[in-house]
C-alpha positions in Angstrom: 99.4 103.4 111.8 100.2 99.9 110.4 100.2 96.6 112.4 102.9 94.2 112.6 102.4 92.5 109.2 102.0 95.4 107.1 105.2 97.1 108.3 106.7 94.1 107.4 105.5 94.1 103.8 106.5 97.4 103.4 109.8 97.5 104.9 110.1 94.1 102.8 108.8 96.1 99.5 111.0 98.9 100.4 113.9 96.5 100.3 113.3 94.9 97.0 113.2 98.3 95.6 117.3 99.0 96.3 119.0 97.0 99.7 118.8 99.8 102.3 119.5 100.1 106.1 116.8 100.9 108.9 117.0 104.9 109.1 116.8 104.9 105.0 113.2 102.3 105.4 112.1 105.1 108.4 113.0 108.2 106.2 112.0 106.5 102.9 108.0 105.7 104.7 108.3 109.4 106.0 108.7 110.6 102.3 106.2 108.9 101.1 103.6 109.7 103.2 104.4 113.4 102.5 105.7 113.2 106.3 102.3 112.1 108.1 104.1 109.1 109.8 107.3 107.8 110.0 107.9 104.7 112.4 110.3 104.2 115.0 113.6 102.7 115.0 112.3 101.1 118.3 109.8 99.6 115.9 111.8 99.4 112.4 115.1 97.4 114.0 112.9 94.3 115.4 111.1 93.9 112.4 114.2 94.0 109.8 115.3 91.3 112.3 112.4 89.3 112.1 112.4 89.5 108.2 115.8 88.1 108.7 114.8 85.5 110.8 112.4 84.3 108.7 114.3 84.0 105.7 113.4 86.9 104.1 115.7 89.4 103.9 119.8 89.0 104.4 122.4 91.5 105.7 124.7 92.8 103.0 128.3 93.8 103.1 128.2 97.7 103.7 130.8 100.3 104.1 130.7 101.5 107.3 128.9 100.5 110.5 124.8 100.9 109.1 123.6 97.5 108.2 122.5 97.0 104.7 119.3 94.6 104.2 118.8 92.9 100.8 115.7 90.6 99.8 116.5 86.9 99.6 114.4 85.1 96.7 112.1 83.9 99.9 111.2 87.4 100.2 110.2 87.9 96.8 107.8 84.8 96.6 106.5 86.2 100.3 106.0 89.7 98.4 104.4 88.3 95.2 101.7 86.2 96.9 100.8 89.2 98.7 100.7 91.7 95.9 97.4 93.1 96.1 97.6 93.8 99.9 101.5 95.7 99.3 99.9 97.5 96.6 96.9 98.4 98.9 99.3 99.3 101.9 101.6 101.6 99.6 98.4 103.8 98.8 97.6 103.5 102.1 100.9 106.0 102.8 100.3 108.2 99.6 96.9 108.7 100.7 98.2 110.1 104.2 100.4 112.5 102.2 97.5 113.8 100.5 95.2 114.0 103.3 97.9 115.8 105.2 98.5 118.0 102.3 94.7 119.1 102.0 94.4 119.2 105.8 97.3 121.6 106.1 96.1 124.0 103.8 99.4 126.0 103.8 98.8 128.9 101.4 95.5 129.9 103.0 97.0 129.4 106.5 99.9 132.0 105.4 96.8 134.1 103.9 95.6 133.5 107.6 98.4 134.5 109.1 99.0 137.6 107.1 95.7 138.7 107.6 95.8 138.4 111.4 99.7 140.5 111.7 97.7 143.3 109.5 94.9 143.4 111.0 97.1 142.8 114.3 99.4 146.0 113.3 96.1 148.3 111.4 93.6 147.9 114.9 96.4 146.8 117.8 96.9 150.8 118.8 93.4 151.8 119.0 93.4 154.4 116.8 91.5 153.4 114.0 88.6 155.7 113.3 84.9 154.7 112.3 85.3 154.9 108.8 88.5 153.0 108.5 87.0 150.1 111.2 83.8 149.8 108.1 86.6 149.6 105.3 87.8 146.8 106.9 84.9 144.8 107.8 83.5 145.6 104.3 86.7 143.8 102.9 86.1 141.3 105.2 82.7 140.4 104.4 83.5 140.9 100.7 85.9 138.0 101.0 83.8 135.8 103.7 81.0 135.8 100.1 83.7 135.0 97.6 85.0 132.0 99.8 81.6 130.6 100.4 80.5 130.7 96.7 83.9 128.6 95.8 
């Protein structure tokens, strides 16, 4: 989803927004890509230590055991000469929540759904006579027109 260097600029934006700890970067990315992708620890915990390594970010104290990761005034610099491409990469993960948002569709795949348990439950037995089968299929094809002039 994003290579090495843009997690990094994220995870390092992220950061400069509040000091967080790994699973709060991972679940913070997942939320704001309206839960299209959400990286791995596997991937998330080597690069908070490289960003550490390089100067730019530092542990904080925390309560408890979760390590808390705060920029350093290096990582801000890093961050502002790269402002245009953070900017870029942050509506890069809206723009997966909205495409998965359009793409799932979820009150005409409920419609869907309904429609397929009633028409599941109204023709499953058999018994539906001639008349009632044309009801349906003109209700049908009355709905099939209204979608395809929207």
């Amino acid at each position: 989803m994003f290579d090495g260097s843009e997690l990094r600029l994220l995870l390092l934006k992220l950061i400069e927004e509040a000091p967080r700890h790994g699973y709060d970067l991972i679940r913070e990315i997942e939320e704001r890509s309206g839960g299209a992708y959400a990286p791995s620890p596997g991937v998330v915990y080597p690069t908070l230590t490289l960003l550490g390594e390089m100067g730019l970010i530092e542990e904080q104290q925390a309560e408890g055991a979760k390590k808390v990761y705060a920029i350093t005034v290096a990582g801000q610099a890093h961050l502002t000469e790269r402002d245009e491409m953070v900017e870029a990469l942050f509506a890069r993960l809206a723009d997966l929540g909205s495409i998965r948002e359009r793409s799932r569709g979820g009150p005409v795949r409920r419609a869907m759904r309904n429609l397929k348990t009633v028409l599941g439950e109204r023709l499953g037995d058999g018994e539906a006579d001639s008349e009632t089968l044309h009801e349906i299929a003109a209700i049908l094809d009355e709905a099939v027109q209204k979608i395809e002039r929207l």
